[in-house]
PABA-391381 format. One record per residue (C-alpha): x, y, z; residue in one letter; residue number from 0. Coordinates in nm, 2 decimals, always signed. Last residue first. Layout:
BEGIN
<r <X Y Z> "A" NUM>
...
//
This chain:
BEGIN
<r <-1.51 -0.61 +2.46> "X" 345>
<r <-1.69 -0.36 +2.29> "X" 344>
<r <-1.95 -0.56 +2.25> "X" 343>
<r <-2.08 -0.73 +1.92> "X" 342>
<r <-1.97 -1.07 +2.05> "X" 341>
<r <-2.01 -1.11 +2.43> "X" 340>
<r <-1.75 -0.98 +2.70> "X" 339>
<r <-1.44 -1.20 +2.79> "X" 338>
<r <-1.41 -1.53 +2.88> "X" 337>
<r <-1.07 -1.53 +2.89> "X" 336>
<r <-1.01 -1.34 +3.14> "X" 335>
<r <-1.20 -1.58 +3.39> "X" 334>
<r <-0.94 -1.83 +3.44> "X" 333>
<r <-0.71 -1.57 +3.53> "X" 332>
<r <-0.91 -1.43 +3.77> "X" 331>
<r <-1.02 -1.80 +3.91> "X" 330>
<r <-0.63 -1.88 +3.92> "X" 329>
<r <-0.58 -1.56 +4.11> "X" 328>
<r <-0.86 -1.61 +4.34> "X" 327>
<r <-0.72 -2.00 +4.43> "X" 326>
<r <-0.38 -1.89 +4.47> "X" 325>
<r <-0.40 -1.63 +4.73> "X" 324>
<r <-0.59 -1.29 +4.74> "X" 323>
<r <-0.27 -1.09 +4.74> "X" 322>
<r <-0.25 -1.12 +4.37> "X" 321>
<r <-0.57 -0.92 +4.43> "X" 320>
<r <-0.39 -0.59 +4.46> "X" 319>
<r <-0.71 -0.38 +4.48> "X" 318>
<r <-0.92 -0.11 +4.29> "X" 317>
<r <-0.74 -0.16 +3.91> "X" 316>
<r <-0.93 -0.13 +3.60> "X" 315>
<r <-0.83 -0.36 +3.31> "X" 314>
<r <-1.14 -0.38 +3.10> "X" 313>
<r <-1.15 -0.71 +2.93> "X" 312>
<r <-1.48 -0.78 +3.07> "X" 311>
<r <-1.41 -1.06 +3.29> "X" 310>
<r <-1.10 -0.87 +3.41> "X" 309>
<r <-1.30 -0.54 +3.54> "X" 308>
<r <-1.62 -0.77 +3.63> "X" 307>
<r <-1.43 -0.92 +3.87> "X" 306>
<r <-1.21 -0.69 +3.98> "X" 305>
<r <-1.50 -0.47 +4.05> "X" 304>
<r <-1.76 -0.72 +4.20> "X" 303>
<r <-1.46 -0.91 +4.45> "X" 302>
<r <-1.37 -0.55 +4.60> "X" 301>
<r <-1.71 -0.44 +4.70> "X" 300>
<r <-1.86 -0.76 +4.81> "X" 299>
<r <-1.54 -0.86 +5.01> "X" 298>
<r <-1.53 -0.52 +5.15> "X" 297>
<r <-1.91 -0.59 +5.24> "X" 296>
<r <-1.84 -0.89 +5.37> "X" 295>
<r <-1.53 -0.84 +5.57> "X" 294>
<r <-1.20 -0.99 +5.50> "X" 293>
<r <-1.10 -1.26 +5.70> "X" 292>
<r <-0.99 -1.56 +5.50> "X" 291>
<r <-1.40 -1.69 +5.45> "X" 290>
<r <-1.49 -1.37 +5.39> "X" 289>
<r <-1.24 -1.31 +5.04> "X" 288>
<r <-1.29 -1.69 +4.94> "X" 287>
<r <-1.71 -1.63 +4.94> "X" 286>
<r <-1.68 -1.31 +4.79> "X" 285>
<r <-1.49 -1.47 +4.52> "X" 284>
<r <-1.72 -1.76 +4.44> "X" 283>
<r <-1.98 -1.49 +4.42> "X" 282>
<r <-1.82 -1.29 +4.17> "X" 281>
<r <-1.69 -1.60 +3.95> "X" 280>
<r <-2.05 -1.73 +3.95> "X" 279>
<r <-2.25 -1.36 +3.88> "X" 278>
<r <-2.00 -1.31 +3.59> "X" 277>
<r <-2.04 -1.70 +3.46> "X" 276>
<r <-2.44 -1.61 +3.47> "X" 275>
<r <-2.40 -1.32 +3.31> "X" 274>
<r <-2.20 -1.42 +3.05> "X" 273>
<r <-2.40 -1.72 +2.98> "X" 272>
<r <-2.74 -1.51 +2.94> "X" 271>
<r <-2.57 -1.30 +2.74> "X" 270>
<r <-2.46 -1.56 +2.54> "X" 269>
<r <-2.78 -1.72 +2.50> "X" 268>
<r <-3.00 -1.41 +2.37> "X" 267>
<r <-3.36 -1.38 +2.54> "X" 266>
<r <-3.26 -1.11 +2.76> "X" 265>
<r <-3.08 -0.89 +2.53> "X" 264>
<r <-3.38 -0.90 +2.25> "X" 263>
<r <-3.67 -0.94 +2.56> "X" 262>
<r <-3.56 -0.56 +2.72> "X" 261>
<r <-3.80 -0.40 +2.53> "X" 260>
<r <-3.95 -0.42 +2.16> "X" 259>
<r <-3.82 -0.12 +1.99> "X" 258>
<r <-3.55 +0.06 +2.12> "X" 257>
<r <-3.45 -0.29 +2.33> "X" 256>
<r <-3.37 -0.37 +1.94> "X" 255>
<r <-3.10 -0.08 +1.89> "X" 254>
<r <-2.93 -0.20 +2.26> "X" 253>
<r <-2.97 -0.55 +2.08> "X" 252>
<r <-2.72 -0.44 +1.87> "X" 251>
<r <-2.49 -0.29 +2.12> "X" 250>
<r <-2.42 -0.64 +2.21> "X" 249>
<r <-2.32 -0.66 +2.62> "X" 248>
<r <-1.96 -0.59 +2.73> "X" 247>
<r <-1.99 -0.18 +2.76> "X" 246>
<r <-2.31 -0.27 +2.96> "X" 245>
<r <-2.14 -0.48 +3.21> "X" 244>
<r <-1.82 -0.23 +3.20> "X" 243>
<r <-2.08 +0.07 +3.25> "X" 242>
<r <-2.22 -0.09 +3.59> "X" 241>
<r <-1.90 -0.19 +3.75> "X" 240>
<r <-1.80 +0.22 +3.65> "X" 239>
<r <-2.11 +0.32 +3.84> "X" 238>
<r <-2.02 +0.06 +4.14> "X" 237>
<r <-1.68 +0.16 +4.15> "X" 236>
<r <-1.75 +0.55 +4.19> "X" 235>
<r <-2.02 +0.49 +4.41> "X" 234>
<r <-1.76 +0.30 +4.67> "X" 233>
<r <-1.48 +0.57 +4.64> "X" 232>
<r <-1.14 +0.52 +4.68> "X" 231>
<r <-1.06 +0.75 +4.39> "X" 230>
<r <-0.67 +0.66 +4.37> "X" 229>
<r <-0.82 +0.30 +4.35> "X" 228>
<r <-0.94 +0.31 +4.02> "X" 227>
<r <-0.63 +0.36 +3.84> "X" 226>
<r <-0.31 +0.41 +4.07> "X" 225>
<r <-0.12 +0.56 +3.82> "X" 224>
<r <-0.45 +0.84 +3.75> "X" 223>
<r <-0.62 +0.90 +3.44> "X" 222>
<r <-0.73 +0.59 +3.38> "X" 221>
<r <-0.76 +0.32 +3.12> "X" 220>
<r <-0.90 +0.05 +3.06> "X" 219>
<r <-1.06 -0.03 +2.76> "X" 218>
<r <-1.41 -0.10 +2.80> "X" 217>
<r <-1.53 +0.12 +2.60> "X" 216>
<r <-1.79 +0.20 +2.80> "X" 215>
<r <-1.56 +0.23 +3.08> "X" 214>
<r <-1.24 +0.42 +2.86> "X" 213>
<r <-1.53 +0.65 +2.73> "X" 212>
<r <-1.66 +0.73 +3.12> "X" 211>
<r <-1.32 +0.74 +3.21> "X" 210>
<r <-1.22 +1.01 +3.07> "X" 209>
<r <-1.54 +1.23 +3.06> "X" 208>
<r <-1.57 +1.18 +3.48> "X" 207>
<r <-1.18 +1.28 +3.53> "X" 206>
<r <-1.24 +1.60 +3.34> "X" 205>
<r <-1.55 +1.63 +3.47> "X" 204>
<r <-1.36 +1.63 +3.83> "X" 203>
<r <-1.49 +1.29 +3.99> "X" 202>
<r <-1.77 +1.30 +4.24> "X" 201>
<r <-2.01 +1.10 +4.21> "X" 200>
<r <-2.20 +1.31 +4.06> "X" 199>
<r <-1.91 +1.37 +3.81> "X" 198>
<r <-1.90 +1.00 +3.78> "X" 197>
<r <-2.31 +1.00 +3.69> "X" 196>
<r <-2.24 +1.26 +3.43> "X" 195>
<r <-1.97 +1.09 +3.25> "X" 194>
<r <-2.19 +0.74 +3.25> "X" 193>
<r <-2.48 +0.92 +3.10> "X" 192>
<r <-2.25 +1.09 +2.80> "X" 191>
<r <-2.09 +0.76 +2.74> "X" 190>
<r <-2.40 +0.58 +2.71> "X" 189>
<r <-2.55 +0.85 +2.48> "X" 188>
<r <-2.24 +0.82 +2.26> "X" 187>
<r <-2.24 +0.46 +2.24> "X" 186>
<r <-2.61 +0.45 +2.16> "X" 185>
<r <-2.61 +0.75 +1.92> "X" 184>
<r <-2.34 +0.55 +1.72> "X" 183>
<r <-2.49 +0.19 +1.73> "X" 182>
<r <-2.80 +0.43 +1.57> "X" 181>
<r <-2.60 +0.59 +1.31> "X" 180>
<r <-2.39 +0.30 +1.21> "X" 179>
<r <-2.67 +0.08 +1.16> "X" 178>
<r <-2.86 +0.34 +0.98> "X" 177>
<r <-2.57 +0.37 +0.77> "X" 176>
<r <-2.54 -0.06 +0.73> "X" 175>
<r <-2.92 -0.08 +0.60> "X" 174>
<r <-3.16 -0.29 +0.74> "X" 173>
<r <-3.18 -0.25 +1.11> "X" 172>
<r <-3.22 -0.53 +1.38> "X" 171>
<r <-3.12 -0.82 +1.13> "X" 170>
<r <-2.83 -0.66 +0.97> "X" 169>
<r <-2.70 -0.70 +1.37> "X" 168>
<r <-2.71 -1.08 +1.39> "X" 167>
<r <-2.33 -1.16 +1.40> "X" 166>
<r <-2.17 -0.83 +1.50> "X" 165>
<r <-1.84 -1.04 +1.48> "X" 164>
<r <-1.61 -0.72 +1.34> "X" 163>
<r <-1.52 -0.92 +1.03> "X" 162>
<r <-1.89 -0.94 +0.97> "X" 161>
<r <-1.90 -0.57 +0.97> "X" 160>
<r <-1.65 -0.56 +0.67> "X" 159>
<r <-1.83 -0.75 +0.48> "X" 158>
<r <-2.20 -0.58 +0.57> "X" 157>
<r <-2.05 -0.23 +0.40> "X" 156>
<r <-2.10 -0.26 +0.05> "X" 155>
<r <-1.92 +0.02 -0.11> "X" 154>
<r <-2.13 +0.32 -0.28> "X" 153>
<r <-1.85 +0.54 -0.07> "X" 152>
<r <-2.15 +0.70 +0.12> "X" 151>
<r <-2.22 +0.36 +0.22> "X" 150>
<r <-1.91 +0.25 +0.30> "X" 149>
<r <-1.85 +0.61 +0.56> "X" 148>
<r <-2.09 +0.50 +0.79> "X" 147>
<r <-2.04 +0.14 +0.84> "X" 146>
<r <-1.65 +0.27 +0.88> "X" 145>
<r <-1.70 +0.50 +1.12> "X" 144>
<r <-1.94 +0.31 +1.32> "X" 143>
<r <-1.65 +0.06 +1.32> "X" 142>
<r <-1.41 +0.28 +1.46> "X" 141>
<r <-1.64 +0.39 +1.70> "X" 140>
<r <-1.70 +0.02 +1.86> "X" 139>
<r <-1.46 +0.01 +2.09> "X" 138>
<r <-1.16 +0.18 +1.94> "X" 137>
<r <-1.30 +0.52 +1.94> "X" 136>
<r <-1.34 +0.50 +2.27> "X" 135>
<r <-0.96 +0.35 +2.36> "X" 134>
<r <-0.80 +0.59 +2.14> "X" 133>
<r <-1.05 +0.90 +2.31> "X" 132>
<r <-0.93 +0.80 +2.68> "X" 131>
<r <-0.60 +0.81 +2.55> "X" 130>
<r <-0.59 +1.15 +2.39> "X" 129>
<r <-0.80 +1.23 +2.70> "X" 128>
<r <-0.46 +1.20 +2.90> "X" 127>
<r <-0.27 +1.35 +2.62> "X" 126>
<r <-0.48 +1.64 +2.61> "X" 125>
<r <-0.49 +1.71 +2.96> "X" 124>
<r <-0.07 +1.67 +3.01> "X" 123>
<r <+0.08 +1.37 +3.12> "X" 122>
<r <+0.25 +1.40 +3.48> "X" 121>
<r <-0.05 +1.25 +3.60> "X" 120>
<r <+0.07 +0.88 +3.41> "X" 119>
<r <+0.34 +0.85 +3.62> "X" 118>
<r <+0.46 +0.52 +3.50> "X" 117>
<r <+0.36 +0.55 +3.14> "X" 116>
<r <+0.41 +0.25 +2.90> "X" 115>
<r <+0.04 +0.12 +2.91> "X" 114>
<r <-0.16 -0.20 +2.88> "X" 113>
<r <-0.51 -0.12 +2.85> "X" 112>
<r <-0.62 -0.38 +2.53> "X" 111>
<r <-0.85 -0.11 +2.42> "X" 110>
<r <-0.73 -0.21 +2.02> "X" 109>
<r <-0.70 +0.17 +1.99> "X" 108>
<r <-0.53 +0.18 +2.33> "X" 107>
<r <-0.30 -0.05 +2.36> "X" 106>
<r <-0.19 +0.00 +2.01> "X" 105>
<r <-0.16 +0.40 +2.10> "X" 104>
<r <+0.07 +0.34 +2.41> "X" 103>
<r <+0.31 +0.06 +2.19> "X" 102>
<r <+0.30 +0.28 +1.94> "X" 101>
<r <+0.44 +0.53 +2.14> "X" 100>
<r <+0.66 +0.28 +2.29> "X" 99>
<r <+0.82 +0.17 +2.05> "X" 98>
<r <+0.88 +0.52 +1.85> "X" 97>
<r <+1.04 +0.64 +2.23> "X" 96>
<r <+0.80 +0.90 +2.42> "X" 95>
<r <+0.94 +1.22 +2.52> "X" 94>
<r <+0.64 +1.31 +2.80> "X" 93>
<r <+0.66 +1.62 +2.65> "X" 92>
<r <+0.46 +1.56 +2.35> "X" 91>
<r <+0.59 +1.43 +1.98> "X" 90>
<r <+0.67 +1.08 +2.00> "X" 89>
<r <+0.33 +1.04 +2.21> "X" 88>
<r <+0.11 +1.29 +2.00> "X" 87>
<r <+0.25 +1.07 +1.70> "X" 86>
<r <+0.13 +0.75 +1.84> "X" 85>
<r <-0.24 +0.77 +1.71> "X" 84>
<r <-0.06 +0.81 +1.33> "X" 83>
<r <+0.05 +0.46 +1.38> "X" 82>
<r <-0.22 +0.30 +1.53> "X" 81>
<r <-0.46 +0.45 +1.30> "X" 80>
<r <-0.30 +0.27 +1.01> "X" 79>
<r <-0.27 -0.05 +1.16> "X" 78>
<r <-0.62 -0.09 +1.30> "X" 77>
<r <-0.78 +0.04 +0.96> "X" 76>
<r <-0.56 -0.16 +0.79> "X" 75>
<r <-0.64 -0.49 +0.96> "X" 74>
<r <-0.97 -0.43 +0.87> "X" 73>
<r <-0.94 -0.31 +0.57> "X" 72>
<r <-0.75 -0.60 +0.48> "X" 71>
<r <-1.03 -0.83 +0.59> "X" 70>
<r <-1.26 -0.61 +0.40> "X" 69>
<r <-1.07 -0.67 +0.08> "X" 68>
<r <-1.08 -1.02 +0.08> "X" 67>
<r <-1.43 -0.97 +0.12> "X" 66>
<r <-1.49 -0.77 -0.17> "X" 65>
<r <-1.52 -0.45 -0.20> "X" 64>
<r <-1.68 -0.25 -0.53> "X" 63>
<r <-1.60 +0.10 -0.62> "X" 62>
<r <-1.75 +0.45 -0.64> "X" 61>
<r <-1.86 +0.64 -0.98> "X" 60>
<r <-1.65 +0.94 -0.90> "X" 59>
<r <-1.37 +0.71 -0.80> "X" 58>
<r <-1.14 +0.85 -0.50> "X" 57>
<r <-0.74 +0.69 -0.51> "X" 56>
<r <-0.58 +1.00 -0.49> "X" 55>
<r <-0.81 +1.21 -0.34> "X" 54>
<r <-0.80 +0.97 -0.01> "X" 53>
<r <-0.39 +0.91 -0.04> "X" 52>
<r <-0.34 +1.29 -0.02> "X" 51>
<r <-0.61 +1.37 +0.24> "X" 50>
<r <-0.51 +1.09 +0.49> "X" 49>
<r <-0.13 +1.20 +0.48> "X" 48>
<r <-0.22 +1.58 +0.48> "X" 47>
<r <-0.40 +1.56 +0.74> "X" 46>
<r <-0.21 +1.33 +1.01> "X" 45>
<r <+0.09 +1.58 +0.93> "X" 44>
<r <-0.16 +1.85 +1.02> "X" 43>
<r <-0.34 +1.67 +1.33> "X" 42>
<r <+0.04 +1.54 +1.45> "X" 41>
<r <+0.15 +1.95 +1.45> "X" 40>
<r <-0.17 +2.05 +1.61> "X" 39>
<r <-0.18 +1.77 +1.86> "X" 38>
<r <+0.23 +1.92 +1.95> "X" 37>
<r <+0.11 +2.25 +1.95> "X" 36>
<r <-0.15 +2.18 +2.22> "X" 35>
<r <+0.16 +2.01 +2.42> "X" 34>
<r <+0.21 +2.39 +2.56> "X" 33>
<r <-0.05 +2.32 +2.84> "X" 32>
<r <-0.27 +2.64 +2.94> "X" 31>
<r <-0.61 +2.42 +3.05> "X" 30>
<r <-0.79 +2.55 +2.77> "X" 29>
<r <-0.54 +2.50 +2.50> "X" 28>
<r <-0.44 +2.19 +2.60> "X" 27>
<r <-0.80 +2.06 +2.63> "X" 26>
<r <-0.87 +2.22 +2.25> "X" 25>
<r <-0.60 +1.98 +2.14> "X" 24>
<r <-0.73 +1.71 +2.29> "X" 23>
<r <-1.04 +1.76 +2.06> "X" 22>
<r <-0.83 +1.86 +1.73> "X" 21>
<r <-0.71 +1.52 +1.79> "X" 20>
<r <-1.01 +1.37 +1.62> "X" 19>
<r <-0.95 +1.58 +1.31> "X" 18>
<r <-0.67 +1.40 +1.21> "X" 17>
<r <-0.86 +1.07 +1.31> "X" 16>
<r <-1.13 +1.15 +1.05> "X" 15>
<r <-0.84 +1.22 +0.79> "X" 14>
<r <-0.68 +0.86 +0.88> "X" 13>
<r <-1.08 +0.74 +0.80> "X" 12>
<r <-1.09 +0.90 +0.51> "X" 11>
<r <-0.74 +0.80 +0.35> "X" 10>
<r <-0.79 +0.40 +0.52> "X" 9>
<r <-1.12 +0.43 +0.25> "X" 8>
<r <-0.94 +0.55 -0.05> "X" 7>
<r <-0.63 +0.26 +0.01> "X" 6>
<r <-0.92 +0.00 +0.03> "X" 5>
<r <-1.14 +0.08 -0.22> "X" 4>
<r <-0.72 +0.10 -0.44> "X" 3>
<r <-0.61 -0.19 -0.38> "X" 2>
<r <-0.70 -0.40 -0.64> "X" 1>
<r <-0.67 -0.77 -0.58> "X" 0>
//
């Protein structure tokens, strides 16, 4: 198998995530944190490694890939960008082991939500929307990266986005950089829409842009220890409730509700089974929370969030439901595997 499609394209998209932490970087800058050196520092050595192997293995007549090759890109991609993502870890104050700065940028680029930290507001700026932007670009912008970049590349791109399990999407547009651009626009606009309705709300924008890309994402992560519930605020939990449900639907059939309406999401099975497993285990839990004292509309409140946040994959935190008893915990659990729908960012 030659490895060389692959090598060129893992080059490209490790130089894309080079200049990806400029963004962080600019945050240090403007909120007077000296870690902007250390995003500088991880963007030049992230650079020069993505650079070197892209001009190295680049084919002025472009290159086939095969499946076989897709998968590894794939995994690659994931691999490769997990391991430069930790650098601002190992490198900023916060002093990071090699373990666990992987371990941090992992969990974030794969939007699994697990972190390391234990105070996370001791993190400076650009490391807190360091892991905002791992978790954003790990939800569906990494592959929009790729779909774009194949093309350009004169490499078939639909292989590598059936590894991704965006079953029907070369249905909806025909060509994979038009894909790209318009799964692109709607993650971005959603994102954008979501950050200005928290600020409403009445996070800090700083706060609102953070966890407006971990919620569409549906990744997980906060800027605060406490998550969620260091808000304690009942519009902020119903606006993020809102962007984890759309964060865990097919962004293909976003593209389609473009041109034909709301019948494309509607009219597909498994969102129709999502929704109606979400709207069970919700109401199931507001019925055990009343019935063992709580009242309704706490009940309503906390049983929606943690619902929807571990149904989707999301991770968000509002209440200690371990305190909930047995039966919630099993149904939580139970639930988490579920998950969001293909072609989400679940």
């Amino acid at each position: 198998m030659v490895l060389s499609p692959v090598l060129n394209i893992l080059g490209l998209l490790t130089t894309i995530l080079a200049a990806a932490m400029l963004i962080p970087m600019c945050f240090d800058l403007y909120f007077g944190s000296p870690d902007w050196q250390v995003f500088a520092l991880s963007s030049l050595l992230t650079a020069f490694v993505g650079v070197s192997v892209w001009l190295a293995t680049s084919q002025r007549d472009g290159f086939d890939l095969g499946l076989r090759q897709a998968f590894l890109l794939t995994n690659g991609s994931w691999i490769s960008i997990g391991l430069f993502g930790a650098l601002p870890f190992m490198f900023s104050e916060l002093q990071l082991s090699a373990t666990d700065a992987i371990f941090e940028s992992v969990s974030g680029i794969t939007t699994t939500g697990s972190t390391v930290l234990e105070r996370i507001e001791e993190a400076s700026p650009g490391i807190l929307i360091w892991r905002a932007l791992l978790q954003w670009l790990g939800g569906v912008g990494i592959i929009v990266m790729a779909m774009a970049v194949l093309p350009m590349l004169s490499v078939g791109g639909m292989q590598l986005f059936r590894t991704e399990s965006y079953e029907s999407a070369d249905k909806v547009v025909p060509r994979a950089a038009q894909l790209a651009g318009g799964i692109g626009l709607v993650y971005a606009c959603l994102t954008a829409i979501w950050a200005i309705m928290l600020s409403i709300a009445g996070m800090t924008n700083f706060d609102a842009v953070a966890h407006a890309m971990t919620t569409i994402a549906t990744g997980g992560y906060s800027t605060k220890t406490a998550s969620i519930a260091a808000f304690d605020s009942v519009a902020i939990e119903w606006i993020i409730i809102g962007g984890m449900i759309v964060g865990s639907l097919p962004f293909a059939h976003y593209l389609a509700m473009v041109r034909g309406g709301w019948r494309p999401l509607l009219q597909d099975p498994q969102v129709r089974w999502f929704l109606a497993l979400l709207a069970f285990v919700v109401s199931v839990l507001i019925w055990h929370l009343s019935s063992n004292g709580m009242a309704v509309p706490a009940a309503i409140r906390e049983a929606s969030f943690n619902a929807v946040s571990i149904m989707t994959g999301t991770g968000y935190g509002s209440a200690n439901f371990s305190a909930w008893g047995g039966f919630a915990s099993t149904l939580l659990l139970i639930s988490m595997f579920v998950g969001g729908c293909g072609g989400s960012t679940t």
